[in-house]
N, C-alpha and C positions, 0 to 999 in steps of 0.2 A: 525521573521522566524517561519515555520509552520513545525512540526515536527510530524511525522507518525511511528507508528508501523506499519511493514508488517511480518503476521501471515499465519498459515496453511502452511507453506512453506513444510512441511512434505508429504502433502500430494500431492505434484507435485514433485519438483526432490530436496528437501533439500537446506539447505543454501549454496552447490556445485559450484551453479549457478550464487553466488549475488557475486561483486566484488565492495569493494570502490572506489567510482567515479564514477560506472555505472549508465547511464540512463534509468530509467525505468517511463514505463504507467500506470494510473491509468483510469478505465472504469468502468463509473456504468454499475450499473444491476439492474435495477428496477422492474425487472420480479422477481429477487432473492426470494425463497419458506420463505427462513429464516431469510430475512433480508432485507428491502424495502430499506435500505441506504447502500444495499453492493456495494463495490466498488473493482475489481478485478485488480492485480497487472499481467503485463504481459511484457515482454521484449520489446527489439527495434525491432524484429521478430516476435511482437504479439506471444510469446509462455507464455501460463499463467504458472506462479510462485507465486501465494500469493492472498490475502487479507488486505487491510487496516483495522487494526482493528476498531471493534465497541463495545467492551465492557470494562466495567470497570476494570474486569478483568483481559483483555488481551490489553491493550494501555499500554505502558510504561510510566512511570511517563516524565514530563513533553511534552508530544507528547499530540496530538489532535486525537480524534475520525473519524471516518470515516463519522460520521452524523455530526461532528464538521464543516466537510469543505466540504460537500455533494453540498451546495448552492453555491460554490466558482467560480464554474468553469463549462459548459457546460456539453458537454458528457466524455471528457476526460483531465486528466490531466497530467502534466511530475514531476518527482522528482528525487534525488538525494543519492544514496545508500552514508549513511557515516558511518554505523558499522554495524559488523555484531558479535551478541552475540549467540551462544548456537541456540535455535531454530528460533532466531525471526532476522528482518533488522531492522534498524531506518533509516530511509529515512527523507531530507527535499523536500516537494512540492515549487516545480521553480514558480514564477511567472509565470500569465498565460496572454496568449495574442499575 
């Protein structure tokens, strides 16, 4: 199982938003200024909510990177809200296909 932090949630509307069980999108952005493997977290509404993290930093232990699973999956991916701690989600990415 492939396990993700989703970060910056602060700077869109807070963990308010994220509910366990919900599905949400993953969309690169290879334009990203700051980050050529960023990958943006956005609702079933397309309303953006987050970032998969990319840093060592900020991935929660046992979760994978956002360059981790960059080559995984085409342009978008689906995953699985299962906690929400403090500022950040831990999502699993669904199988893709």
């Amino acid at each position: 199982m492939n396990y993700i932090t989703i970060v910056g949630v602060h700077q869109f509307f807070g963990t308010e938003l994220f509910k366990v069980g919900q599905t949400l999108y993953g969309i690169k952005e290879p334009d990203n200024v700051f980050d050529s493997e960023a990958i943006k977290v956005v609702t079933e509404s397309d309303i953006p909510c987050g970032y998969i993290a990319n840093s060592i930093h900020t991935v929660a232990k046992g979760c994978h990177s956002a360059g981790r699973i960059y080559d995984t999956f085409d342009d978008r991916c689906s995953m699985k809200v299962l906690f929400i701690v403090k500022d950040v989600v831990i999502a699993e990415l669904l199988p893709q296909g």
